[in-house]
C-alpha positions in Angstrom: 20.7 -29.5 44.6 19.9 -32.9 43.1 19.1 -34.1 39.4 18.1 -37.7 37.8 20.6 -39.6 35.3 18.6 -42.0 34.0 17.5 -44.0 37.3 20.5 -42.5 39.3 19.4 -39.8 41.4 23.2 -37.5 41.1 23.8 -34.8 44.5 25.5 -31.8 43.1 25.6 -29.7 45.9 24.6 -31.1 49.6 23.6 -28.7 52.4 25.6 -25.7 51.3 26.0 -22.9 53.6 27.9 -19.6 52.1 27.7 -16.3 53.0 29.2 -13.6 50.7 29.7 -10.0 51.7 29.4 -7.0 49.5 33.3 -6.2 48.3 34.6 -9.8 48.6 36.6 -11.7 46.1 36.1 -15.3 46.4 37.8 -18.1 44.6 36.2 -21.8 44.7 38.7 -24.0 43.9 38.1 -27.8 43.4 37.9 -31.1 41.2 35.9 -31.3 38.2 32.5 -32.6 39.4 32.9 -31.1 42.7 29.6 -28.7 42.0 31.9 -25.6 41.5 29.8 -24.9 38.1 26.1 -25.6 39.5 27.0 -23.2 42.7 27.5 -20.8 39.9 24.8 -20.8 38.0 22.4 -21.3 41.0 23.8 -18.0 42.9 23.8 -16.1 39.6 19.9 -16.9 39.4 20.2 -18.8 36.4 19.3 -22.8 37.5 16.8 -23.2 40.3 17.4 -25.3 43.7 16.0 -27.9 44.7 15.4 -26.8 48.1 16.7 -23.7 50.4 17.4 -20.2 49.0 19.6 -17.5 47.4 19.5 -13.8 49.2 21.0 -11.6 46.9 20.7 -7.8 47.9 18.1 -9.1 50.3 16.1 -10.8 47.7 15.5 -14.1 47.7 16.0 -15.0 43.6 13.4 -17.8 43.8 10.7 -16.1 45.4 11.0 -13.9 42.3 8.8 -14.1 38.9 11.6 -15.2 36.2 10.9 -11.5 34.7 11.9 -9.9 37.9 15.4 -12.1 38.9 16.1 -11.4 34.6 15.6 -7.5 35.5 18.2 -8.2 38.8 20.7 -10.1 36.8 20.5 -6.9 34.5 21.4 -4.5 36.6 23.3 -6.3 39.2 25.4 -9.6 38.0 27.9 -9.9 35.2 28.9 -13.5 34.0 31.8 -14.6 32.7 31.0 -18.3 31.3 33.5 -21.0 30.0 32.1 -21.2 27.0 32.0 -17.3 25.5 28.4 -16.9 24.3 29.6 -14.3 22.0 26.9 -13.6 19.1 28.8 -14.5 15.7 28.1 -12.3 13.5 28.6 -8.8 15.5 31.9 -7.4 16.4 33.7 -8.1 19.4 33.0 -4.3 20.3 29.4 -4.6 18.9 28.9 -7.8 21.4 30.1 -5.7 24.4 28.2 -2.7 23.3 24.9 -5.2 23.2 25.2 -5.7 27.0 25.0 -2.0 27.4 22.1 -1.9 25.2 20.0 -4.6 27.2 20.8 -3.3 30.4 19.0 0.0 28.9 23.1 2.5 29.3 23.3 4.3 26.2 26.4 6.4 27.0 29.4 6.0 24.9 32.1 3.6 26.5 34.6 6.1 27.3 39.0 6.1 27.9 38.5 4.1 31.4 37.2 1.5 29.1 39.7 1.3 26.7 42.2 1.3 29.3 41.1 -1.5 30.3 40.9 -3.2 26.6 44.3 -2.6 26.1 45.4 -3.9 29.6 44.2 -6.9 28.5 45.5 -6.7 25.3 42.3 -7.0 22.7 41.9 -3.0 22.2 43.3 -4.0 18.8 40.9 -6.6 17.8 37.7 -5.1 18.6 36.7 -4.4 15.1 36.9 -8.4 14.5 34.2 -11.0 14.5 34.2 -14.0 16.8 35.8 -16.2 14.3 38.4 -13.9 13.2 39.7 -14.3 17.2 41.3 -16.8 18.9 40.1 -18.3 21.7 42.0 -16.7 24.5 40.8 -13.2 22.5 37.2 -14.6 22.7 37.4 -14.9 26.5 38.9 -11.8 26.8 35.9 -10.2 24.9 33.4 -11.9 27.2 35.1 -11.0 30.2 35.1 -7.1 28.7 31.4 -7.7 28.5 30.8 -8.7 31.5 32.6 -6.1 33.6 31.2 -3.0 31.1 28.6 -2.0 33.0 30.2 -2.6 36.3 27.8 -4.7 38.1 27.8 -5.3 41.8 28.7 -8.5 41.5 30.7 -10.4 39.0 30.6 -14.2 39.0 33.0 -16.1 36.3 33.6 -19.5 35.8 37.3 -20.3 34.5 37.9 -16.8 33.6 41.4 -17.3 32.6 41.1 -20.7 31.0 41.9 -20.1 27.6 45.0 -17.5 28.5 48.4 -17.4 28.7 50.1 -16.4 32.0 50.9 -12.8 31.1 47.2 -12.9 29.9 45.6 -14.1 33.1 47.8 -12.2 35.4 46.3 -8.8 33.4 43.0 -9.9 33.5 42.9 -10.5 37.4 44.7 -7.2 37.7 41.8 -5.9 36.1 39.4 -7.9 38.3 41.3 -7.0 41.4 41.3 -3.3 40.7 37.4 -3.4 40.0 36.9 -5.4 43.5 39.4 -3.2 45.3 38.3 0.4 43.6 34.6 -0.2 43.2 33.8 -2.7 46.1 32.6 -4.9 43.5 31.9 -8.6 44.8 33.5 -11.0 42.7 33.0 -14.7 42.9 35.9 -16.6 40.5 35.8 -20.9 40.1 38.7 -21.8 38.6 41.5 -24.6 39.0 44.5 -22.1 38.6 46.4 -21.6 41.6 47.9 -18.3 41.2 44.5 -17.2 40.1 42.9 -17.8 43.2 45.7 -15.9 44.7 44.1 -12.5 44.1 41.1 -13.8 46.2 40.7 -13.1 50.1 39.3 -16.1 50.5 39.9 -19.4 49.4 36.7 -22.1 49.2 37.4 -25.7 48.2 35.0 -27.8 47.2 34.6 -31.5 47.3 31.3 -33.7 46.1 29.1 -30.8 46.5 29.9 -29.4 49.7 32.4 -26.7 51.0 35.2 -28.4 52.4 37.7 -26.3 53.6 37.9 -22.4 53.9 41.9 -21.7 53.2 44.7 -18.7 52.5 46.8 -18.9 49.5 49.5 -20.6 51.1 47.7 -23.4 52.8 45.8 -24.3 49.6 48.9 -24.3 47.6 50.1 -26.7 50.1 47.2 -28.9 50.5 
């Protein structure tokens, strides 16, 4: 995946290979500008390669017409972003209840759900607009959104970035149980350390490639 700065033709990824199988949680773990964030946003469908391909459910995403990979992003992948993407002027709930609406499930969210809200620790502050929530609540709200309509796969970018430590460790507890209940496939970039301990794999990444494939301990000793 390359891209033009001006005159300076900038690599962000270079000759990745990675093969992710249904049920895995995967952490990539590396420095900023280490093409964590492109890798992201290329397997979720959203940014195009410049050369080679993305098999998803064995579709290639590319060698779809952007109305079909929008209708498989629908009904397949949840994002988690860094920044929240949260519309302002609905409610948290309302903005949650919109990604049910678009991916056309018109059932009521039900006690499983809220469960999960107040695992978390926003099941009070649902009835509040963006503004009226902090920022940690704010990624809370978007992770809640992305996990509503339990995709297949889940892909988040710094999903605990904004969060306390009692507040990350219940969000990947929620993430873990979804992977380990559901078989969902979840793909976390983050810079955390004991977040990427809830993955079963480990990917660093260094100038655009894959570098090492590591268990917790070795990449808390690296």
């Amino acid at each position: 995946m390359t891209y033009r700065m001006g005159d300076v033709q900038v690599y962000a990824l270079r000759g990745l290979d990675l093969d992710v199988g249904r049920g895995e949680f995967v952490c990539v773990v590396g420095p900023s500008g280490s093409g964590k964030s492109t890798l992201f946003y290329i397997l979720g469908g959203l940014m195009a390669p410049t050369s080679g391909k993305v098999v998803v459910n064995g579709e290639d995403l590319f060698k779809m017409r952007d109305s079909e990979r929008t209708k498989l992003r629908q009904k397949l992948i949840g994002f988690v972003f860094q920044k929240y993407n949260l519309l302002p002027s609905l409610t948290a709930r309302d903005n949650v209840e919109l990604a049910r609406d678009i991916a056309g499930i018109h059932e009521p969210l039900g006690k499983e759900f809220d469960d999960m809200l107040r695992l978390i620790g926003i099941d009070g502050r649902m009835s509040h607009k963006p503004r009226a929530l902090s920022a940690g609540e704010q990624q809370r709200v978007a992770i809640a959104r992305a996990i509503v309509n339990h995709p297949a796969i889940l892909l988040a970018d710094e999903p605990t970035g904004n969060l306390d430590s009692n507040n990350s460790r219940a969000v990947m507890t929620v993430l873990r149980d979804l992977n380990q209940r559901m078989n969902q496939t979840i793909l976390v970039i983050t810079h955390d350390t004991q977040v990427a301990s809830y993955g079963d794999r480990i990917l660093h990444m260094r100038d655009g490639r894959i570098e090492a494939e590591r268990g917790y301990d070795a990449f808390c000793e690296w």
